[in-house]
C-alpha positions as a Markdown table, in Angstrom:
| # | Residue | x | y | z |
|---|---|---|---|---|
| 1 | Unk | 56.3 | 35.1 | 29.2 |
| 2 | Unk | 56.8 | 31.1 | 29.3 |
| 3 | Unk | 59.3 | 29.6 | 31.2 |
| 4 | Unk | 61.5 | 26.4 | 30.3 |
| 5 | Unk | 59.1 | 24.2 | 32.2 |
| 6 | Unk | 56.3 | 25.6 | 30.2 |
| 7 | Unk | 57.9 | 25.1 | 27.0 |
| 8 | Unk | 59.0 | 21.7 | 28.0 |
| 9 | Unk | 55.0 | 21.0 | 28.7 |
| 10 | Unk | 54.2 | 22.2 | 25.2 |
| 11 | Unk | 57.1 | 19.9 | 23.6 |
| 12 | Unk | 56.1 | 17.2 | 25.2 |
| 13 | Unk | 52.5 | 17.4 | 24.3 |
| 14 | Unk | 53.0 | 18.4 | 21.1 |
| 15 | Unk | 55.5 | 15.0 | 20.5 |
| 16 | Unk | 52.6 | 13.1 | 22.7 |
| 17 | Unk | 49.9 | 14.3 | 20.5 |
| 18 | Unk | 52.0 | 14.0 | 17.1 |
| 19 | Unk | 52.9 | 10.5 | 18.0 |
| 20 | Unk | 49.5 | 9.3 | 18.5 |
| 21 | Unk | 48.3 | 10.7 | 15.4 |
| 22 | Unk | 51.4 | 8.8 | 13.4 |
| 23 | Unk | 49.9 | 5.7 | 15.7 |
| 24 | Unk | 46.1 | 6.6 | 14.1 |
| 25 | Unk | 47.5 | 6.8 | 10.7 |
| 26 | Unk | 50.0 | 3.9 | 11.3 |
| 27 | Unk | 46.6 | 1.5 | 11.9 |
| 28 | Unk | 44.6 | 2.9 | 9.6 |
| 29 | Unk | 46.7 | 2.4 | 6.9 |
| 30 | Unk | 47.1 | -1.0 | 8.0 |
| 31 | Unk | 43.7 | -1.7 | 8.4 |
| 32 | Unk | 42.8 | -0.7 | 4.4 |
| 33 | Unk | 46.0 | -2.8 | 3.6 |
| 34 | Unk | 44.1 | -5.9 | 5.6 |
| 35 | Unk | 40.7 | -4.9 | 4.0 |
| 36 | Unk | 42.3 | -4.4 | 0.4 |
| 37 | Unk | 44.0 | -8.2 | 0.6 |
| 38 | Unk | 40.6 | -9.7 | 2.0 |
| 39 | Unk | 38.8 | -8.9 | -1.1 |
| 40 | Unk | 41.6 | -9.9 | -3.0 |
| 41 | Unk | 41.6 | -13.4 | -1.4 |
| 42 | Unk | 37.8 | -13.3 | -2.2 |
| 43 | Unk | 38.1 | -12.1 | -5.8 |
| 44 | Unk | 40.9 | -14.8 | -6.4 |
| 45 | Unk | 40.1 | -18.0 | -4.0 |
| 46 | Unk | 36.2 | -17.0 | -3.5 |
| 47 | Unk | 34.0 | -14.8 | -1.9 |
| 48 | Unk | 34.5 | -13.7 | 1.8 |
| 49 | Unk | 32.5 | -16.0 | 4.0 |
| 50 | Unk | 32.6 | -19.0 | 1.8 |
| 51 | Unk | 34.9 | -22.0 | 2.9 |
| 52 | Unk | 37.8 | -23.1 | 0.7 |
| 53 | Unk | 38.8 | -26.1 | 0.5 |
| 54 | Unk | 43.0 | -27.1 | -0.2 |
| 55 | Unk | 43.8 | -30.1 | -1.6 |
| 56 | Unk | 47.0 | -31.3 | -2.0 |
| 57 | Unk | 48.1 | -34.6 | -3.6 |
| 58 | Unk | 49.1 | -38.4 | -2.2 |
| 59 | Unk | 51.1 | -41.1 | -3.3 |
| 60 | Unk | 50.6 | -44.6 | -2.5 |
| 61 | Unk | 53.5 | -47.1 | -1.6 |
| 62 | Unk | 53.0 | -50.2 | -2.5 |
| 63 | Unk | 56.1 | -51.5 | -0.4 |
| 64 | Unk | 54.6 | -49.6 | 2.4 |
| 65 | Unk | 51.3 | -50.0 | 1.9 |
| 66 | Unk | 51.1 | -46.4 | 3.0 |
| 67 | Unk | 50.3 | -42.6 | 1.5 |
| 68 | Unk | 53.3 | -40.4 | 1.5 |
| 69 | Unk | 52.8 | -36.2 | 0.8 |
| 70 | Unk | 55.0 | -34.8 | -1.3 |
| 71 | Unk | 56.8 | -32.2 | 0.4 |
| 72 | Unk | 56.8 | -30.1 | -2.2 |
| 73 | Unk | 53.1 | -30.3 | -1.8 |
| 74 | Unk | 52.7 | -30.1 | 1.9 |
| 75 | Unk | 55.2 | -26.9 | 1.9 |
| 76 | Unk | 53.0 | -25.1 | -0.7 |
| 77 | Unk | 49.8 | -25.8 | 1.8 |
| 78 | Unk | 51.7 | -24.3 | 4.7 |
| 79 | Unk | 52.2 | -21.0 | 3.0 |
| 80 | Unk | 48.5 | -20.9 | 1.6 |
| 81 | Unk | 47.4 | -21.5 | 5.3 |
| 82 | Unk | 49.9 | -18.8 | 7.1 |
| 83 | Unk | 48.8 | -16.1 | 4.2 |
| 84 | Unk | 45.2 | -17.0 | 5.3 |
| 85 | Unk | 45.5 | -16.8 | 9.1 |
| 86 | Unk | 47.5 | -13.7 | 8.4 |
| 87 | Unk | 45.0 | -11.9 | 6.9 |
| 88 | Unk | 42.3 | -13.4 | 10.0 |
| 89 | Unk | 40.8 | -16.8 | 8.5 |
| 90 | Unk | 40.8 | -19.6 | 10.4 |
| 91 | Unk | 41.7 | -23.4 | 9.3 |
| 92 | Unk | 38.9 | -25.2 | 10.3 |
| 93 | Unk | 36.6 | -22.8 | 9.6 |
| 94 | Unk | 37.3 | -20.9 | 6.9 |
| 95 | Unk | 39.6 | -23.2 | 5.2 |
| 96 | Unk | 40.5 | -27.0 | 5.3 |
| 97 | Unk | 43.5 | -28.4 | 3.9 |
| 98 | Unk | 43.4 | -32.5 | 2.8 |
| 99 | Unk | 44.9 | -35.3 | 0.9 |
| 100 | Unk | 43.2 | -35.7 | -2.4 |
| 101 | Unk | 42.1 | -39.4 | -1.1 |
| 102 | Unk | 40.1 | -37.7 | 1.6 |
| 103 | Unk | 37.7 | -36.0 | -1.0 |
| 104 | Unk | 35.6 | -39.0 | -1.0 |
| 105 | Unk | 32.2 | -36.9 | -2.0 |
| 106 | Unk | 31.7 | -35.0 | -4.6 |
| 107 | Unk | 29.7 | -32.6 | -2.7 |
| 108 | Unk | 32.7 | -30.9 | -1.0 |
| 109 | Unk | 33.8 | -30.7 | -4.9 |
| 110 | Unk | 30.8 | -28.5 | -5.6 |
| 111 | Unk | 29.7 | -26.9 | -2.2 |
| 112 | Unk | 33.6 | -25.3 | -1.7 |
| 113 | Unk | 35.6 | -23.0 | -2.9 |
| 114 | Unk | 38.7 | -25.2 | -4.1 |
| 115 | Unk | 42.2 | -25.0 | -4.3 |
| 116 | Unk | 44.0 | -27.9 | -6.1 |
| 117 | Unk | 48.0 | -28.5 | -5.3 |
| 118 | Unk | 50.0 | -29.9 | -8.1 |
| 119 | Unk | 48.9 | -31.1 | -11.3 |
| 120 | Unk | 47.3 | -34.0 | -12.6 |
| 121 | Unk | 50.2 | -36.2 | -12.5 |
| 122 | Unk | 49.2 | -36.4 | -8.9 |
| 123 | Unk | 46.4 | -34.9 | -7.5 |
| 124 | Unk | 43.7 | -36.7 | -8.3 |
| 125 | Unk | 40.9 | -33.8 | -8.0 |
| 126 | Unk | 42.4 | -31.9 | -10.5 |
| 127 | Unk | 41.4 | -34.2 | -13.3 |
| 128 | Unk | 38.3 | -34.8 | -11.9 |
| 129 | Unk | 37.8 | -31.2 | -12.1 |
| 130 | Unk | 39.3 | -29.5 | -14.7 |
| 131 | Unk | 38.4 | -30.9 | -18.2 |
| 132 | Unk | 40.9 | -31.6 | -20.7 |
| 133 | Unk | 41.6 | -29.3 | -23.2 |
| 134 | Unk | 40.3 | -26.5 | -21.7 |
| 135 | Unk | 39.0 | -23.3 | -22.5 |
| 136 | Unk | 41.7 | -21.5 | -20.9 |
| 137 | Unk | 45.3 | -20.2 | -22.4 |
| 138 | Unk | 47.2 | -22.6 | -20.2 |
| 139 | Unk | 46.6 | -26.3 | -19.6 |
| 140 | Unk | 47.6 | -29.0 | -18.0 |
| 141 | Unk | 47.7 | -32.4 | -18.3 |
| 142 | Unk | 49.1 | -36.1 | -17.4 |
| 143 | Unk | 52.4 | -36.6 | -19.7 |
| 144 | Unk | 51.2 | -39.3 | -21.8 |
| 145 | Unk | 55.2 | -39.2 | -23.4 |
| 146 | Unk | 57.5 | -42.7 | -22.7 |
| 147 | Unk | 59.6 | -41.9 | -19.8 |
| 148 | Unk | 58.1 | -38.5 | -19.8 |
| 149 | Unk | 58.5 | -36.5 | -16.4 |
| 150 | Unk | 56.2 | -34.6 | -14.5 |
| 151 | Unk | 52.7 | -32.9 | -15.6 |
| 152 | Unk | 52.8 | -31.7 | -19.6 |
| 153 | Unk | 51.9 | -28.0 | -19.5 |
| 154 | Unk | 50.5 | -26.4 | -23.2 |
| 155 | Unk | 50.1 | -22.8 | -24.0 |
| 156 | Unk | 47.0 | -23.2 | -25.9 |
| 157 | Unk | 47.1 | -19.5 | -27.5 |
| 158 | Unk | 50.5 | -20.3 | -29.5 |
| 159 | Unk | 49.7 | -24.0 | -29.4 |
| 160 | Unk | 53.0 | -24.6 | -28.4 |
| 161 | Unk | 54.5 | -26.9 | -25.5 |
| 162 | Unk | 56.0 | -25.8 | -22.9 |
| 163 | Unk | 59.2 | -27.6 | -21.5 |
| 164 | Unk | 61.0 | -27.4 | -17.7 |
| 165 | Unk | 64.6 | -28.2 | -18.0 |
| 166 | Unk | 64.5 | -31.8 | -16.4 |
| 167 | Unk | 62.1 | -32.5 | -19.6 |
| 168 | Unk | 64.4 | -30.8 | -22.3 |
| 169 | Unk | 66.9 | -33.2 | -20.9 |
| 170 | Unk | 64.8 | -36.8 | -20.5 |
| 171 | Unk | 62.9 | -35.8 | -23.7 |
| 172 | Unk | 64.6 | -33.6 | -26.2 |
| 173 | Unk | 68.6 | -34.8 | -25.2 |
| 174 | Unk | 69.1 | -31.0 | -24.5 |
| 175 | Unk | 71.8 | -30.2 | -21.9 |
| 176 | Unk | 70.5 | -28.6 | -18.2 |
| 177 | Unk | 72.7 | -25.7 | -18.7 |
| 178 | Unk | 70.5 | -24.2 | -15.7 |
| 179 | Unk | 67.3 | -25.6 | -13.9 |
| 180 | Unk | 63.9 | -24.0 | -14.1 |
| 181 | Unk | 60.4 | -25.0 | -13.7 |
| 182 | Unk | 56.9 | -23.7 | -15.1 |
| 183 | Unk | 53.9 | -22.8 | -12.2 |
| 184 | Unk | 50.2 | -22.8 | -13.5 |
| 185 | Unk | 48.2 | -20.1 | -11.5 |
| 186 | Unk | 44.6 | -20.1 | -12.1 |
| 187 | Unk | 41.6 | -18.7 | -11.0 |
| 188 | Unk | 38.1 | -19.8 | -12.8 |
| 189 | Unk | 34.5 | -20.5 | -11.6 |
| 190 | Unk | 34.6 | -24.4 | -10.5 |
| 191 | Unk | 32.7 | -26.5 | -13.2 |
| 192 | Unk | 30.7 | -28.0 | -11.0 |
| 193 | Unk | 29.2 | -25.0 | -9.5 |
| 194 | Unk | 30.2 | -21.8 | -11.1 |
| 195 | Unk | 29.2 | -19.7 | -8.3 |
| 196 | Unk | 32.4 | -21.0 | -6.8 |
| 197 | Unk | 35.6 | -20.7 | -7.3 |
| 198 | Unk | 38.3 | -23.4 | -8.8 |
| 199 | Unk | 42.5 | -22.5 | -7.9 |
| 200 | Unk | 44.7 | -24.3 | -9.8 |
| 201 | Unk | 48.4 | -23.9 | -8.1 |
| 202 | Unk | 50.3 | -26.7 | -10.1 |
| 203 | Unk | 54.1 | -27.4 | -11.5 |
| 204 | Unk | 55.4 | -29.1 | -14.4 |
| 205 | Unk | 57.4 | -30.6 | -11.4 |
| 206 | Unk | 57.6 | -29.9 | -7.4 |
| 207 | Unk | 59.1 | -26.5 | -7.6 |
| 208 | Unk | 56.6 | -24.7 | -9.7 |
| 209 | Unk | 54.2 | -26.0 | -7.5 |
| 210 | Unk | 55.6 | -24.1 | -4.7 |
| 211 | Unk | 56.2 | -21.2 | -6.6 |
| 212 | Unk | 52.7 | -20.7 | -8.0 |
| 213 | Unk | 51.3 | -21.0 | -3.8 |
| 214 | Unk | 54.2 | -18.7 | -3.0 |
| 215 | Unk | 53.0 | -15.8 | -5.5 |
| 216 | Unk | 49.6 | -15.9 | -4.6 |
| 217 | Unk | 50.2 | -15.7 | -1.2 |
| 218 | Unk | 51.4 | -12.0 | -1.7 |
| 219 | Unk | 48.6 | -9.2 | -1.4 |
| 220 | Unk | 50.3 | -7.2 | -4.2 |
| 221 | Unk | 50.3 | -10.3 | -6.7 |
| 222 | Unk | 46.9 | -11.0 | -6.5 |
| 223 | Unk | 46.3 | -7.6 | -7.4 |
| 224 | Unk | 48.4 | -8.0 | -10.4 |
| 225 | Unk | 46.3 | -11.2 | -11.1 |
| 226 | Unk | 43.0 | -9.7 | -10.7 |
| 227 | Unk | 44.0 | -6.5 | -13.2 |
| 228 | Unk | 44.7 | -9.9 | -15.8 |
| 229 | Unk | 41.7 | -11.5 | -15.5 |
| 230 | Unk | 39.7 | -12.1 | -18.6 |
| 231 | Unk | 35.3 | -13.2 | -18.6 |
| 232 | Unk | 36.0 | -14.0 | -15.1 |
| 233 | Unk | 39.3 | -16.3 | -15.3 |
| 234 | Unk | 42.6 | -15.9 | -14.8 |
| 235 | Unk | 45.1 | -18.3 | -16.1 |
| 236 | Unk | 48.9 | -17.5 | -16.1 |
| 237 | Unk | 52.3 | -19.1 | -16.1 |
| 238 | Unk | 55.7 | -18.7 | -14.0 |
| 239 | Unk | 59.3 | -19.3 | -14.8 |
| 240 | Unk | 60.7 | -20.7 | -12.2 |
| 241 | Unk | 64.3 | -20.9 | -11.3 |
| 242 | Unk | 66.3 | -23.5 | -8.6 |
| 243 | Unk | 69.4 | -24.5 | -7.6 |
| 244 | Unk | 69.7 | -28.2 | -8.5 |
| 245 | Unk | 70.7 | -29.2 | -4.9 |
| 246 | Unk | 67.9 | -27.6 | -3.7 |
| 247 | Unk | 64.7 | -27.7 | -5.9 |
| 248 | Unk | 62.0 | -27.2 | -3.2 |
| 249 | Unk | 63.2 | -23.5 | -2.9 |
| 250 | Unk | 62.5 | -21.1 | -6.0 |
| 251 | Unk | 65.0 | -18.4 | -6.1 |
| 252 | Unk | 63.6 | -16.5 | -8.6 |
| 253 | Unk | 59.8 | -16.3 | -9.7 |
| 254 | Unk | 58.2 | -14.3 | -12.5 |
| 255 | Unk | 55.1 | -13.9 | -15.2 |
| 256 | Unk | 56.5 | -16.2 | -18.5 |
């Protein structure tokens, strides 16, 4: 007959054994969620292996004589480049992040994987890369419009226009009875070399910029994306909503 000591070893060795087996499953699990988000970084920014290359925008002061980064820009780099290192890339090595006016060649345009930060308005290797109109839904452009604000975003499919509150109000008179922004998220081969990849992460304004990097840098999201994909491409639009004191932070995000 076992004694109290004896059934104490057992108890013990059973919680021993069951605890490393929850340890086992613990990293297992989290090693298929790592694998599962590296092939959805590969599907949506390029394949695994090739370098990508993050370019965000500059402006230059003629006062100053000097480039400023928007910081709308700059923030949306630093959450494309902690997803990355998160899921084990490296920046350097894996993936670069510069100024528009330090793509100088048009090699790194065609030998990368590329992401482009804001639209048009500003980034400069946008329009040298995406044509205008596109084949895709979405586009964007430079808006041409007196005193217009910001990029001009068109949903090509309903050939509509497609308006952020700070434009209703400079260009239609209509009231900002709340303030919201569009994001353009897109995924297509890059022109240049379409075994590549071209990223297009790009607001009517600041805040959908940061709210287009913000969504794909969730594992989940670019699984949504990828299930959306059509011949290759994915092309989609986010509302965007911000408080007006604070427009560099999205507080809610979603599919238009």
């Amino acid at each position: 007959m076992a004694g109290p000591v004896t059934d104490l070893s057992i108890n013990l060795l059973a919680t021993g054994l069951g605890a490393a087996m929850a340890h086992s499953a613990q990293r297992a699990r989290a090693k298929i969620r790592k694998q599962a988000t590296r092939k959805r970084i590969g599907d949506f920014f390029g394949r695994a292996g090739e370098k990508i290359l993050v370019v965000h925008s500059s402006i230059y002061d003629e006062p100053e004589r000097a480039y400023n980064y928007p910081a709308t820009d700059t923030r949306s780099a630093r959450i494309l480049a902690q997803f990355f290192e998160e899921s084990n890339l490296r920046e350097g090595l894996d993936f670069t992040i510069v100024p528009d006016r330090g793509v100088v060649s048009e090699s790194l345009l065609r030998e990368n994987n590329v992401v482009a930060l804001c639209g048009p308005a500003r980034n400069s290797c946008y329009r040298r890369l995406v044509s205008t109109p596109s084949s895709m839904r979405y586009d964007m452009a430079e808006n041409p419009n007196p005193g217009g604000r910001g990029n001009l975003l068109r949903d090509n499919l309903r050939n509509t226009r497609i308006y952020s509150s700070r434009q209703e109000a400079a260009e239609r008179g209509v009231a900002e009875d709340s303030h919201f922004d569009y994001g353009l998220v897109a995924s297509l081969p890059n022109l240049r070399n379409p075994s590549k990849r071209l990223v297009l992460l790009a607001g009517i304004h600041g805040s959908g910029t940061v709210a287009a990097a913000q969504f794909v840098a969730n594992s989940e999201n670019l699984g949504l994306l990828s299930h959306r994909q059509q011949a290759g491409v994915i092309c989609e639009v986010l509302h965007v909503k911000y408080l007006e004191e604070d427009p560099e932070t999205p507080i809610d995000v979603r599919l238009a």
